[in-house]
Every structure is written in C-alpha cells, then in structure tokens.
SEDO-131336 format. One record per atom (N, C-alpha, C): residue in three letters; atom name; x, y, z. Coordinates in Angstrom, 2 decimals, padded with zeros to 5 digits. Layout:
ala:CA:X:Y:Z
...
This chain:
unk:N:000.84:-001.20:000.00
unk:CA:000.00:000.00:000.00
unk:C:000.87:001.24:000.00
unk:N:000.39:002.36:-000.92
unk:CA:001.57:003.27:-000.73
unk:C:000.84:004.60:-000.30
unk:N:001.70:004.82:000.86
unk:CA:000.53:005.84:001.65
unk:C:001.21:007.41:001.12
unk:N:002.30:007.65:000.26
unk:CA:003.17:008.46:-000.33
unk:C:002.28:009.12:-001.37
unk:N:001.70:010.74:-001.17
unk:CA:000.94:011.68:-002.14
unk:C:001.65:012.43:-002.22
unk:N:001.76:012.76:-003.70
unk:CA:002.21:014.20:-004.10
unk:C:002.22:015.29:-003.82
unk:N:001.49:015.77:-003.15
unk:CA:001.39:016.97:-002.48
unk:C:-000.04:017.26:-000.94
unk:N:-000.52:018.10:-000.50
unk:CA:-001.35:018.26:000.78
unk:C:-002.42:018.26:-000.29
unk:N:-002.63:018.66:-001.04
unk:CA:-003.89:018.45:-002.12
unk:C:-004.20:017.37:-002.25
unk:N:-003.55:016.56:-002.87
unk:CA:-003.64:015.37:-003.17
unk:C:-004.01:014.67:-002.24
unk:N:-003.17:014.28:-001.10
unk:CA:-003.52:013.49:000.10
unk:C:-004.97:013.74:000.86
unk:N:-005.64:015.16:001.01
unk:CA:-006.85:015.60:001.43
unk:C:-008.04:015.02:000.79
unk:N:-007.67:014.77:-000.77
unk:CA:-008.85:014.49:-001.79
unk:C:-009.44:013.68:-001.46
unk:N:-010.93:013.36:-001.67
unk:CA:-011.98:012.63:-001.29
unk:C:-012.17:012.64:000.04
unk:N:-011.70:013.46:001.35
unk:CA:-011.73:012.99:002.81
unk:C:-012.67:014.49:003.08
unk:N:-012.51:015.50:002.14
unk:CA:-012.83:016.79:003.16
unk:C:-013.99:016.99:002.84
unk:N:-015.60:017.51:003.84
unk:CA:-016.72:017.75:003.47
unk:C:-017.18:018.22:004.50
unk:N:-018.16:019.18:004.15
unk:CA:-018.86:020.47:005.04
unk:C:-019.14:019.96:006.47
unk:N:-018.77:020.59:007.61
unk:CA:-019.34:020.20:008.59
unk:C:-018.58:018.47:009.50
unk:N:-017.10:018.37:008.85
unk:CA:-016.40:016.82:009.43
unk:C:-015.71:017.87:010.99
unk:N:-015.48:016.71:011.56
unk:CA:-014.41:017.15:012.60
unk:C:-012.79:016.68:012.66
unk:N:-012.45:017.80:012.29
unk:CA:-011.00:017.65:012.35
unk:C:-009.77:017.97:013.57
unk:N:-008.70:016.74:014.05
unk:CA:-008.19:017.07:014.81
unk:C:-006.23:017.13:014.24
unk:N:-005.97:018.16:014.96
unk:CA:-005.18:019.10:014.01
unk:C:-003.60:019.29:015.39
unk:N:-002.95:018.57:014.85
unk:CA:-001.91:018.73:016.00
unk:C:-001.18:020.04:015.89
unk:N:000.01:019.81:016.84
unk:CA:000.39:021.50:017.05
unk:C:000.37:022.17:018.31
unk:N:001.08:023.01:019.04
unk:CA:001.39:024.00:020.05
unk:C:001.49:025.23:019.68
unk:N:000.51:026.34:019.92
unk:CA:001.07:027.31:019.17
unk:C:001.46:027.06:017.84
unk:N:002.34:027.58:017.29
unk:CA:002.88:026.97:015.64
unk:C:003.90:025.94:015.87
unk:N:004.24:025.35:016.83
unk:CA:005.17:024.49:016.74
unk:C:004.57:022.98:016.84
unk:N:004.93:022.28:015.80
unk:CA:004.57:021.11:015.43
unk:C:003.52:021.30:014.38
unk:N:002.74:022.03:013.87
unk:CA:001.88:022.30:013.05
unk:C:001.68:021.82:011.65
unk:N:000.74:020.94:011.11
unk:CA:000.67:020.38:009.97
unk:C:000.52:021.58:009.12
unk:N:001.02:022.55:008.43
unk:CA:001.00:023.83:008.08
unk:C:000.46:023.77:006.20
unk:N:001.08:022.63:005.82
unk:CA:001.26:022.74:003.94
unk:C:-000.66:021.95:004.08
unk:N:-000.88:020.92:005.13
unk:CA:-001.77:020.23:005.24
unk:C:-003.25:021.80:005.57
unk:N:-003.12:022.07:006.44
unk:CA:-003.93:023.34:006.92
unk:C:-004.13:024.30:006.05
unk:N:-003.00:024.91:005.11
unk:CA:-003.04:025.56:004.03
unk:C:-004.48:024.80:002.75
unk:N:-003.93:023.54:002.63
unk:CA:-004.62:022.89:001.56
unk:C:-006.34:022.68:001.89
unk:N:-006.16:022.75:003.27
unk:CA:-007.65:022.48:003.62
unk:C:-008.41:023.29:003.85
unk:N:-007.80:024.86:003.77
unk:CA:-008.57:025.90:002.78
unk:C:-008.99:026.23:001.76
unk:N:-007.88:025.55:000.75
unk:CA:-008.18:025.34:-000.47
unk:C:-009.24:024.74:-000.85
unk:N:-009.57:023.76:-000.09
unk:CA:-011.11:022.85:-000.55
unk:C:-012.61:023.61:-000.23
unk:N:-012.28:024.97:000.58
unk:CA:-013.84:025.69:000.55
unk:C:-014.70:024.65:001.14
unk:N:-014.33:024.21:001.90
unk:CA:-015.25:023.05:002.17
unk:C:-015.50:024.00:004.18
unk:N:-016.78:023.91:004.53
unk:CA:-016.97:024.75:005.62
unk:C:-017.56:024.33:006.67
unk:N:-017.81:024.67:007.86
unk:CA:-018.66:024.17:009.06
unk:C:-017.72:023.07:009.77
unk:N:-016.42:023.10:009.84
unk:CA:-016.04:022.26:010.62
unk:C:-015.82:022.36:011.76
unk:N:-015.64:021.35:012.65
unk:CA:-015.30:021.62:014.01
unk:C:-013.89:021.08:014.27
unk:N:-012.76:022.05:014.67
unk:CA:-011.36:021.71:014.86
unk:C:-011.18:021.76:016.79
unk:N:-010.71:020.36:016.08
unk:CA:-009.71:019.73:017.94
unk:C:-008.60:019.97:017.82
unk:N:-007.76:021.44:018.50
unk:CA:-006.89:022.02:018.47
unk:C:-006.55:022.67:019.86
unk:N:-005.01:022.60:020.42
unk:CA:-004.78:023.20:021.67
unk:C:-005.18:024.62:021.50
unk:N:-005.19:025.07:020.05
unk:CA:-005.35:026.86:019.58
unk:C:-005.28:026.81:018.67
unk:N:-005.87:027.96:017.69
unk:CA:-005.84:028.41:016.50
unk:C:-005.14:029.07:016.32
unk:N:-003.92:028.65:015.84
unk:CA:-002.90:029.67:015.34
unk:C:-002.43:030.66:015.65
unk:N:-002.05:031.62:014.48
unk:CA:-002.27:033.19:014.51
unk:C:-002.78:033.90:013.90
unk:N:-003.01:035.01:013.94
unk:CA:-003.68:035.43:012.75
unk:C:-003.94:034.93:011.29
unk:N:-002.36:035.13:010.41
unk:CA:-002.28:034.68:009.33
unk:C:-001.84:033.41:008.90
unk:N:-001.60:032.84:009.88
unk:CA:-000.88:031.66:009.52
unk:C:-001.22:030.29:010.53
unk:N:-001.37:029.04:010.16
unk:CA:-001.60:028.09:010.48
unk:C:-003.09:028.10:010.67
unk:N:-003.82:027.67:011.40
unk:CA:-005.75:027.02:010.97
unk:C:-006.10:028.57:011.31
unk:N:-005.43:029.79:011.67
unk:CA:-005.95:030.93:011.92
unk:C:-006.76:031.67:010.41
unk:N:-006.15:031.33:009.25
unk:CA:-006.82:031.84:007.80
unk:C:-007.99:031.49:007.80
unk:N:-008.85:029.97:008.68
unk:CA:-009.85:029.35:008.09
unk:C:-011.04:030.01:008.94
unk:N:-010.45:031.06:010.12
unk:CA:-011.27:032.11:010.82
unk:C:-011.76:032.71:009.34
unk:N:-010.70:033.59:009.13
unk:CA:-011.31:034.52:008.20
unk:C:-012.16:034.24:007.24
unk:N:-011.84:032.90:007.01
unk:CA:-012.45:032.30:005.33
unk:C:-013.82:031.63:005.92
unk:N:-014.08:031.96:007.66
unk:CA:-015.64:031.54:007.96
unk:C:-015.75:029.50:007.70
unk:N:-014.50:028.82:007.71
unk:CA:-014.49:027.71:007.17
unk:C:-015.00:026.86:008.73
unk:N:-014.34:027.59:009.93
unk:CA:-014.46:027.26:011.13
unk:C:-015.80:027.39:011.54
unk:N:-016.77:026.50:012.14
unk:CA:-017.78:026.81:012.75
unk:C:-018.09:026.04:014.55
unk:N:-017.24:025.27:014.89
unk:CA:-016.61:024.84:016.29
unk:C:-015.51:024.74:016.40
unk:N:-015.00:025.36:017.48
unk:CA:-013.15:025.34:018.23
unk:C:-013.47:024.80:019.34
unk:N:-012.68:023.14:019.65
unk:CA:-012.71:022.24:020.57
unk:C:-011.46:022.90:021.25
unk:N:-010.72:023.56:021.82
unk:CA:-009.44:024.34:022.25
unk:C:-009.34:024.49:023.55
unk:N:-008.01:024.73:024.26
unk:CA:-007.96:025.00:025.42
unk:C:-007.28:026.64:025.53
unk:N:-006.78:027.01:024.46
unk:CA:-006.08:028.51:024.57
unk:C:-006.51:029.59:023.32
unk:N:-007.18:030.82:024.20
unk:CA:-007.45:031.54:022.86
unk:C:-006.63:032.45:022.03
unk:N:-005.62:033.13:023.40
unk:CA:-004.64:034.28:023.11
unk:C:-004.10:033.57:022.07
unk:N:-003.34:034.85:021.68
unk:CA:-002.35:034.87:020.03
unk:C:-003.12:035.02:018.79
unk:N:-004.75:034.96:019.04
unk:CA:-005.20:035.03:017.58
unk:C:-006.37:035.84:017.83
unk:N:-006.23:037.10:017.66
unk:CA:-007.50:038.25:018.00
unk:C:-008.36:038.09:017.11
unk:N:-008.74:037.36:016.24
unk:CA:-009.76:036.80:015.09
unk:C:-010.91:036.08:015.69
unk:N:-009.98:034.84:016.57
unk:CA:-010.58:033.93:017.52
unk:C:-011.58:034.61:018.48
unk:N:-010.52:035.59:019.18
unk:CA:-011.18:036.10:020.20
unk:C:-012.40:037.02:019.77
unk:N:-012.08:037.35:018.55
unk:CA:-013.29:038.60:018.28
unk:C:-014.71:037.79:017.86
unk:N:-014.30:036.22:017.16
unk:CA:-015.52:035.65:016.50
unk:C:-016.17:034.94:018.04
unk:N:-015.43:034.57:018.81
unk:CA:-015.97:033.95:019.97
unk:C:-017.06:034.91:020.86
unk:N:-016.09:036.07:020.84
unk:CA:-017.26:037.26:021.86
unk:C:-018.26:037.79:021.02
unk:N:-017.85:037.84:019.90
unk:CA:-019.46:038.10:019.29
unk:C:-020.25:037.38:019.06
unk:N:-019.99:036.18:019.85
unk:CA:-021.28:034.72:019.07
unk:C:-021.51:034.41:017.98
unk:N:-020.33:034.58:016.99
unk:CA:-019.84:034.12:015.55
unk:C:-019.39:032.42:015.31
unk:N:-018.71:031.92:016.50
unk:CA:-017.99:030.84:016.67
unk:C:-018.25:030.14:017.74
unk:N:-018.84:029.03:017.88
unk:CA:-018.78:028.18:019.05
unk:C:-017.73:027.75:019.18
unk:N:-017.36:027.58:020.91
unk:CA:-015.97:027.02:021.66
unk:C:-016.35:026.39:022.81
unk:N:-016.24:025.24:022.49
unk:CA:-016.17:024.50:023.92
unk:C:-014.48:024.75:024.78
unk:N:-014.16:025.48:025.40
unk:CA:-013.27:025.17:026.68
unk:C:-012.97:023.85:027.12
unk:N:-011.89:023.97:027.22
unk:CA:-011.35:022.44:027.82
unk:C:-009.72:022.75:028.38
unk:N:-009.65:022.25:029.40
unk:CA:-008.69:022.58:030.03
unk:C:-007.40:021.76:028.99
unk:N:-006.08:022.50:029.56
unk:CA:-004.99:021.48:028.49
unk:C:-005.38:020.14:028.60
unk:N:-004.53:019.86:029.64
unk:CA:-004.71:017.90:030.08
unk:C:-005.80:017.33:029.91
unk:N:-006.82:018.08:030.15
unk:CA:-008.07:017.50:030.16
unk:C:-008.53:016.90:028.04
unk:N:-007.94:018.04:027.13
unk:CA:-008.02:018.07:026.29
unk:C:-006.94:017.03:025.50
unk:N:-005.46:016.66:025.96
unk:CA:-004.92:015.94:025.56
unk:C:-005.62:014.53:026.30
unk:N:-006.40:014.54:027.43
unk:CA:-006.68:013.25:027.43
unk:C:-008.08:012.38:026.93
unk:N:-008.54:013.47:026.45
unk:CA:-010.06:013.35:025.96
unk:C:-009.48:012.91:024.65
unk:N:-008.16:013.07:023.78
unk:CA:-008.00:012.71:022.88
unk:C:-007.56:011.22:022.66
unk:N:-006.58:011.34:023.59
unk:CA:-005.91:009.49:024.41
unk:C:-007.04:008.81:024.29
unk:N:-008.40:008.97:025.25
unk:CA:-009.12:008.20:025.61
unk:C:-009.91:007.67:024.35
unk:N:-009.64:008.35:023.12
unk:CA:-010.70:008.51:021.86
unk:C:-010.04:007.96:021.50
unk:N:-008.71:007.35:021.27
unk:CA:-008.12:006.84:020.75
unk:C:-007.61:005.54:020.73
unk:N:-007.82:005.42:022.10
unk:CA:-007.90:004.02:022.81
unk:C:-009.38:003.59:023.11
unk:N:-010.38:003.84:022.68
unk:CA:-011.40:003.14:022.36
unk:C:-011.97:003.28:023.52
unk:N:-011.67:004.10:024.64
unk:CA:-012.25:004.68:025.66
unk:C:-013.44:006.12:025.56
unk:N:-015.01:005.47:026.02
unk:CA:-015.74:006.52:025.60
unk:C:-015.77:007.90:026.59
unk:N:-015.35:007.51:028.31
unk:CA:-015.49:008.94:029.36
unk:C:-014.24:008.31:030.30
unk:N:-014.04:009.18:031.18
unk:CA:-013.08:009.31:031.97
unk:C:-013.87:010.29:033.28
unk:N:-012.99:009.80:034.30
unk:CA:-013.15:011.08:035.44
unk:C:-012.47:011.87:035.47
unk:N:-011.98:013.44:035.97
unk:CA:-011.27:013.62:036.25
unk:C:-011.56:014.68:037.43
unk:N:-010.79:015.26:038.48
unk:CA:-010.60:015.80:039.16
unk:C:-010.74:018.08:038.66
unk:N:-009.70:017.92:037.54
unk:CA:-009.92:019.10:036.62
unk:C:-011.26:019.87:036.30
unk:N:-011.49:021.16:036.83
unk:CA:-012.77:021.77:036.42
unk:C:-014.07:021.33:037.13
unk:N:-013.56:020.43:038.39
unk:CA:-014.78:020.65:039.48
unk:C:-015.50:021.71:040.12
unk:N:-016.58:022.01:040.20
unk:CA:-016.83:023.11:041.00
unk:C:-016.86:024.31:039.92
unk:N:-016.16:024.39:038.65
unk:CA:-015.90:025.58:037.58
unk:C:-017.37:025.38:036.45
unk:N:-017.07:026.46:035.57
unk:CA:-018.05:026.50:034.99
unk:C:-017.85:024.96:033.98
unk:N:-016.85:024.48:034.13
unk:CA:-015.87:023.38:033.15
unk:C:-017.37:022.22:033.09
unk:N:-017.61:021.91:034.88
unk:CA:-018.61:021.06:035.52
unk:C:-020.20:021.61:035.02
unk:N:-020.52:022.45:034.44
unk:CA:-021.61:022.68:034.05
unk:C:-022.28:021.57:033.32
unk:N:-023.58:020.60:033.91
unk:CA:-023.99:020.04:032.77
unk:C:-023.55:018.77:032.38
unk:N:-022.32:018.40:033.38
unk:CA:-021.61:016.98:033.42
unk:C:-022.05:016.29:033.96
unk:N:-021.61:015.91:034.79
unk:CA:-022.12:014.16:035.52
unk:C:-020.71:014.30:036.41
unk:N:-020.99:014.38:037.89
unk:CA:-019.94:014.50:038.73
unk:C:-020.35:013.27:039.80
unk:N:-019.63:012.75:040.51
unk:CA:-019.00:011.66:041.31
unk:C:-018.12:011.71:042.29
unk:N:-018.55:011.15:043.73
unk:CA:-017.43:011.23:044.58
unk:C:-016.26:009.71:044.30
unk:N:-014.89:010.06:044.25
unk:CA:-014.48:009.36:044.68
unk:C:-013.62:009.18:045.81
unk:N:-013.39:008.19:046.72
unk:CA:-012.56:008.34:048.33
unk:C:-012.50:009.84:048.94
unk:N:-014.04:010.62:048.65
unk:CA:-013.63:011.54:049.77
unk:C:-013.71:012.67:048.72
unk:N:-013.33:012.71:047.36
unk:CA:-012.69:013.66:046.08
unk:C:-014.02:013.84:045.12
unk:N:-014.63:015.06:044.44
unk:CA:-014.95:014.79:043.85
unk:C:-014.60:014.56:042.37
unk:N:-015.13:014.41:041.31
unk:CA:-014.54:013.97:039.65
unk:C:-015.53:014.53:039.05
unk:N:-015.45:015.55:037.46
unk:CA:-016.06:015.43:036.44
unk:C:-015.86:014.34:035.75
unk:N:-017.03:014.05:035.07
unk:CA:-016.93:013.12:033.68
unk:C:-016.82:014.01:032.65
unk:N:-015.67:013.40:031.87
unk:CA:-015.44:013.96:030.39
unk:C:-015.82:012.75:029.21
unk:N:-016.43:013.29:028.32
unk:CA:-016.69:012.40:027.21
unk:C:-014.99:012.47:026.30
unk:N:-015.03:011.04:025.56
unk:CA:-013.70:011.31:024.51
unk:C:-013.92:012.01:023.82
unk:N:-013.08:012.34:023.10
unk:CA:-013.04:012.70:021.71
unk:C:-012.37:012.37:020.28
unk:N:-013.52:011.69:019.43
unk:CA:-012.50:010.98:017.77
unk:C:-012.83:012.10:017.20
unk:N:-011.83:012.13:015.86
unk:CA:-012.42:012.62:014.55
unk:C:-012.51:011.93:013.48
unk:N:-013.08:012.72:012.76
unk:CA:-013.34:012.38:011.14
unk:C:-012.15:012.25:010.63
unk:N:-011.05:013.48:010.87
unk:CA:-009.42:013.49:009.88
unk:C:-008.90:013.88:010.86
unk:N:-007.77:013.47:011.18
unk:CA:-006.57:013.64:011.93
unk:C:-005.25:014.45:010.91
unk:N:-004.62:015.97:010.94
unk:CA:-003.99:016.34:010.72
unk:C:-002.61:016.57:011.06
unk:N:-001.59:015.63:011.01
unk:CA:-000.37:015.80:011.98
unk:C:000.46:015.83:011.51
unk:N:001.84:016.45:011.90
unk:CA:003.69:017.28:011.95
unk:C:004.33:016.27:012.27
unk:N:004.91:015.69:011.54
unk:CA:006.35:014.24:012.28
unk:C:007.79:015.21:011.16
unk:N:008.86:014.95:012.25
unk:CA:010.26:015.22:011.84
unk:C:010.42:014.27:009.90
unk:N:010.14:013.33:010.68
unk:CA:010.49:011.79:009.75
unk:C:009.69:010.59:009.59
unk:N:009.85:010.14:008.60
unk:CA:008.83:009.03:008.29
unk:C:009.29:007.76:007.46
unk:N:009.08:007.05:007.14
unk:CA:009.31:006.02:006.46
unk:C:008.04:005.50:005.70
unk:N:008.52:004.82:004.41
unk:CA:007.13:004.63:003.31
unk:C:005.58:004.16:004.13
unk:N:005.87:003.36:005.32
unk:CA:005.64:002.26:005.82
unk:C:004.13:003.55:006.74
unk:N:004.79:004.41:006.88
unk:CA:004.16:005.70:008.30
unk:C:004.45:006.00:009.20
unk:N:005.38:005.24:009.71
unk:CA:005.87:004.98:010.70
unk:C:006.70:006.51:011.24
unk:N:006.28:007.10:012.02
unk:CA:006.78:008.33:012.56
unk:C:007.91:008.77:013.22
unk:N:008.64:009.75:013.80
unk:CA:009.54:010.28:014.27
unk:C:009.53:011.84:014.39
unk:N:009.15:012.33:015.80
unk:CA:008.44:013.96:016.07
unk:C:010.00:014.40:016.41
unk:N:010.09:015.53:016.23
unk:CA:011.17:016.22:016.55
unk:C:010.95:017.51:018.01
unk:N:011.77:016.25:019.18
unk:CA:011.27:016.92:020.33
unk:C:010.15:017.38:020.67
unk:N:009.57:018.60:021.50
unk:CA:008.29:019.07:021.77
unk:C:007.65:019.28:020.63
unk:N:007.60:019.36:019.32
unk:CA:007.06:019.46:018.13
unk:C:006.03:017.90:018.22
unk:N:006.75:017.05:018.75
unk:CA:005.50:015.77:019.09
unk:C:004.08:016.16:019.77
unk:N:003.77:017.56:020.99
unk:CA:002.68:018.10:021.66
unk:C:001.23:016.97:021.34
unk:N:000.54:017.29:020.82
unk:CA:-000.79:017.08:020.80
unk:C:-000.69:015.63:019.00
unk:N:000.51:015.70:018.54
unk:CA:000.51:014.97:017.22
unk:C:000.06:013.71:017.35
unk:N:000.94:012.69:017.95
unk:CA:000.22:011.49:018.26
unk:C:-001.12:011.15:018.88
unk:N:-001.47:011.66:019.88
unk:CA:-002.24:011.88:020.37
unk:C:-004.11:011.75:018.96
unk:N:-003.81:013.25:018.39
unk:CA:-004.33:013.24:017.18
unk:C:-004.68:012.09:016.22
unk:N:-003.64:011.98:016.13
unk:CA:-003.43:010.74:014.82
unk:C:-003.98:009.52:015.33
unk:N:-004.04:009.28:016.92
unk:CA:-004.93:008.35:017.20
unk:C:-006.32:008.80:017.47
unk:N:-006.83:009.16:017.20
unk:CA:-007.79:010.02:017.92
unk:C:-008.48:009.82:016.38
unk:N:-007.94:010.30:015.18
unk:CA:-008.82:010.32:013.53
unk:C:-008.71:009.16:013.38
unk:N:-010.37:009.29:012.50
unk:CA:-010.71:007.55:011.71
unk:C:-009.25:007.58:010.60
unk:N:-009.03:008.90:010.00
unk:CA:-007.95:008.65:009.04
unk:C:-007.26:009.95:009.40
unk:N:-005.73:009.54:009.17
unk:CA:-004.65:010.47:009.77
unk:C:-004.07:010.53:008.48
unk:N:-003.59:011.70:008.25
unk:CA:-002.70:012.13:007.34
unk:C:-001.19:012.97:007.90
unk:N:-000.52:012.63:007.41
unk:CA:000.59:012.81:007.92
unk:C:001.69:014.26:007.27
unk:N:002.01:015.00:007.67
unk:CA:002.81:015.76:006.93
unk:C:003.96:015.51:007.73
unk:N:005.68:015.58:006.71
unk:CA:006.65:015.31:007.21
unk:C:008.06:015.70:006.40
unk:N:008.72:015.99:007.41
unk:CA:010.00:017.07:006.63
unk:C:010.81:015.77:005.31
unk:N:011.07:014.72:005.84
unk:CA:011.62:013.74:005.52
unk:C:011.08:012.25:005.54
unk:N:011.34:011.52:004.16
unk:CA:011.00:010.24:004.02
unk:C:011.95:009.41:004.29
unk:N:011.88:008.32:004.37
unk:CA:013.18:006.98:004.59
unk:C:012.28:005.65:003.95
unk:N:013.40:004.93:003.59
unk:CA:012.89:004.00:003.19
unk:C:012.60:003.21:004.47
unk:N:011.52:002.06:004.34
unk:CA:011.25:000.84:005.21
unk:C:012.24:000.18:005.62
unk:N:012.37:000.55:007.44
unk:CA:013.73:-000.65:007.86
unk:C:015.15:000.60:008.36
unk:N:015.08:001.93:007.91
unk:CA:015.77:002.91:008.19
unk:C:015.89:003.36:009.80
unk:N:014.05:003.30:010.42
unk:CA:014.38:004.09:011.75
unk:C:014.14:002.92:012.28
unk:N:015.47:002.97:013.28
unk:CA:015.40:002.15:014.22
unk:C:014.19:001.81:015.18
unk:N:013.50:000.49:015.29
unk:CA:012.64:000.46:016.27
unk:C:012.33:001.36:017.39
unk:N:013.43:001.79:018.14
unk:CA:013.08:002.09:019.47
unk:C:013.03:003.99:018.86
unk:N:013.64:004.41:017.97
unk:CA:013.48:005.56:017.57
unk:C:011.99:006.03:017.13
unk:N:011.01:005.38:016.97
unk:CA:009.85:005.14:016.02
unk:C:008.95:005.78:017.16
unk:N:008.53:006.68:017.32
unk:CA:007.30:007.51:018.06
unk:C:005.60:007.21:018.10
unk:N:005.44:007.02:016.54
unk:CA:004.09:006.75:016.40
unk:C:004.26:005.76:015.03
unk:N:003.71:004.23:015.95
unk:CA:003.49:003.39:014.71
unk:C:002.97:003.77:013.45
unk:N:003.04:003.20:012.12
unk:CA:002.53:003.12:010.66
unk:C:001.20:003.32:010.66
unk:N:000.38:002.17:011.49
unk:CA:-000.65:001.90:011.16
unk:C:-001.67:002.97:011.85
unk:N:-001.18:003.82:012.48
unk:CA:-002.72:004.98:012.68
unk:C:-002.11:005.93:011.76
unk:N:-000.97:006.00:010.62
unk:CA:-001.15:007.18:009.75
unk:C:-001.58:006.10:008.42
unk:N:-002.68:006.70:007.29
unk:CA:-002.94:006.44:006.46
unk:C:-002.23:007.25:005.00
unk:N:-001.94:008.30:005.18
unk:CA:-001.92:009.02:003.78
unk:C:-000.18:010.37:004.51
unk:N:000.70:009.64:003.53
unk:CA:001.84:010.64:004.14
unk:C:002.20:012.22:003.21
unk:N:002.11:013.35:003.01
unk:CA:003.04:014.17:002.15
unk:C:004.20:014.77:002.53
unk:N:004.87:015.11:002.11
unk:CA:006.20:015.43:002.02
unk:C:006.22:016.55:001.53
unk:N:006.53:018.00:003.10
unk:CA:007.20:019.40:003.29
unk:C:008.45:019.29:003.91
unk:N:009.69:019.23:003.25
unk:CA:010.80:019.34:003.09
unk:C:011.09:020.53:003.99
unk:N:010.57:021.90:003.58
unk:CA:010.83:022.91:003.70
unk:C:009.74:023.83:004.34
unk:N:009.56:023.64:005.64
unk:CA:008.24:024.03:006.56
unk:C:008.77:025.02:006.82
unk:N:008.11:026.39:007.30
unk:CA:008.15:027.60:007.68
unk:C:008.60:027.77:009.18
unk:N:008.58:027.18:009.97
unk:CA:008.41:026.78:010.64
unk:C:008.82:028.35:012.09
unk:N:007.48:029.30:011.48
unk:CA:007.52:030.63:012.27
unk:C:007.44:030.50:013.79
unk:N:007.97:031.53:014.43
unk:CA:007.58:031.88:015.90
unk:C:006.30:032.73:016.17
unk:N:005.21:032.78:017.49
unk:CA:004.40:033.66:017.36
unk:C:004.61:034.71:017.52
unk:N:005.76:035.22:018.84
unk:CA:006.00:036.35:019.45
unk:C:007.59:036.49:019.18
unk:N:007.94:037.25:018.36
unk:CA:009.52:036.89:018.31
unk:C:010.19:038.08:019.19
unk:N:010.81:038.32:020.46
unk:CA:011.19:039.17:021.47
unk:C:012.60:039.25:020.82
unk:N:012.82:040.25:020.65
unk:CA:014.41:040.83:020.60
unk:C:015.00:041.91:021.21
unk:N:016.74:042.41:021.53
unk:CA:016.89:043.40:022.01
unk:C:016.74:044.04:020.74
unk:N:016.83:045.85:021.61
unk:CA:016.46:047.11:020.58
unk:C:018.05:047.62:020.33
C-alpha cells in the first residue's frame, strides 16, 4: 500500500466535506501540519469543528480558516495569540467549547484508545462542571469527560518512512500522536521520508498503522508567534 501523495492536495482528496471534525496537531505553531492546513482551505469546504490546543495566529496556520468563515466549532484550550478567535468567539460568531490542556490531551488518548469517558478531578466546582455528571471518589470529587475521535486527523512528524511509521522532533511531538490516534484517518505531513527498515525500532514515536496518507514538506516555515528581541 503506498501511503506516499504528491502533495497536501492530493492526500486531502476525497476525505474533506462540510461540517467533518478535524483534529489538528500542534502548540502554538510548533509542530503544526502547516502545507496540510493551508490545503484544507483550499477545498472551501466549511462548518467544521477543529480539535486544536489553539488556533494559530492570525495569518498563519488554521488561523486563515477564521477569516475564510471555514471554522464553525473550536474544541481548544487557549485563545490568546489570535484576535480573530477572540473577536468571532465574543461576538457569538464561533462556538468554543473550553477544555482545560490535560483535560483536552486526554479526551484525545481516551478517543483513541477506544475509551468513551473518563473522570477527572480538573474543572470541578468551575463553569468546566456545568452540565456533566460529577461523582465522589474516596472523599474527592470527579467530572466526567466524554472522549473525543475525529473524522481526519492532521499531523507534523520530523520523519517518516514509506511504511508511516513516525519520528516527532522533540516538543514538536505536543498534541501529534495523540491526534493521529484520535482520527478515523490520519494524514501525515513530514519534513523527511526513509525508506522501510531505516528508523530504528526504538526511535519510532508513532506506529505506521494509525497514519494512512503521508506528504512530504521538506521545507516548513516553521515561524515563531512572538519573536522578542533586544532594541
């Protein structure tokens, strides 16, 4: 099977349609499926709901698909860095469910491992608990969180092999795996290919078999949000 497309166009084709939920790895811009996010503007395709720690920035990374109105739910735990976000959220332009970080990387785990709720301790007592299903345990209380799958999984690996088989480059791994288990189908964007049999077993981050469809960005942008310098 050759999971190797020509370009983020290519690899997207036949998967994208009005209204899917997409989960979209990334920190801020670091780790960011970026050539993939670009392309999935290109398809005009609208009403989706993105599982993302944040939307970008303004101009760059899933922050364009504000403007282009492509966004119609943000599953997120952070709004700062993208005053687009913040402006479509306070005007009741954009639904956002809140979700705390951890709570959000584990709602993805649990979706991924075929786990439908979890307890957790996080957002008791907060507006987080609104509407949940809470539980004592030994004394403690717990929200219930539902998982969370998607429709497409969008994710950033350093390296890859024909096979899918992954390799994140340091904290650029954040929310990626995670993701990629979490989508019925993962697509992979990645600086570098290898042939089958190249990365060493124990080097290998995220098995083959939860990425389906790989492209190849050589040459990622790979911007800062806030770049601080002396004057």
């Amino acid at each position: 099977m050759n999971k190797i497309y020509p370009s983020a166009q290519a690899a997207l084709a036949g998967l994208v349609e009005d209204g899917i939920s997409i989960a979209s790895g990334g920190f801020g811009l670091c780790g960011i499926p970026e050539a993939l996010i670009a392309a999935l503007g290109e398809t005009g395709k609208r009403g989706f709901t993105i599982i993302s720690n944040n939307c970008g920035v303004d101009d760059f990374g899933l922050g364009p698909l504000l403007y282009s109105r492509q966004i119609g739910k943000m599953i997120s735990s952070y709004v700062g860095g993208n005053k687009e976000f913040e402006r479509q959220y306070l005007a009741g332009e954009l639904q956002l469910e809140f979700t705390p970080q951890g709570t959000l990387a584990e709602k993805l785990r649990a979706g991924g491992a075929g786990i439908p709720a979890f307890f957790t301790r996080t957002g008791y007592g907060t507006q987080i608990a609104e509407g949940k299903e809470t539980r004592q345990f030994d004394g403690d209380w717990y929200v219930m969180e539902r998982s969370l799958t998607a429709d497409l999984a969008l994710i950033k690996g350093a390296k890859a092999d024909r096979a899918g088989n992954l390799v994140f480059n340091k904290t650029a791994r954040n929310f990626n795996p995670l993701c990629a288990k979490a989508g019925r189908v993962c697509l992979a964007e990645v600086e570098e290919i290898v042939e089958v049999g190249e990365l060493a077993a124990d080097e290998i981050h995220l098995p083959g078999i939860y990425v389906q469809r790989l492209v190849l960005n050589a040459n990622p942008q790979k911007r800062i949000e806030m770049r601080t310098t002396r004057n």
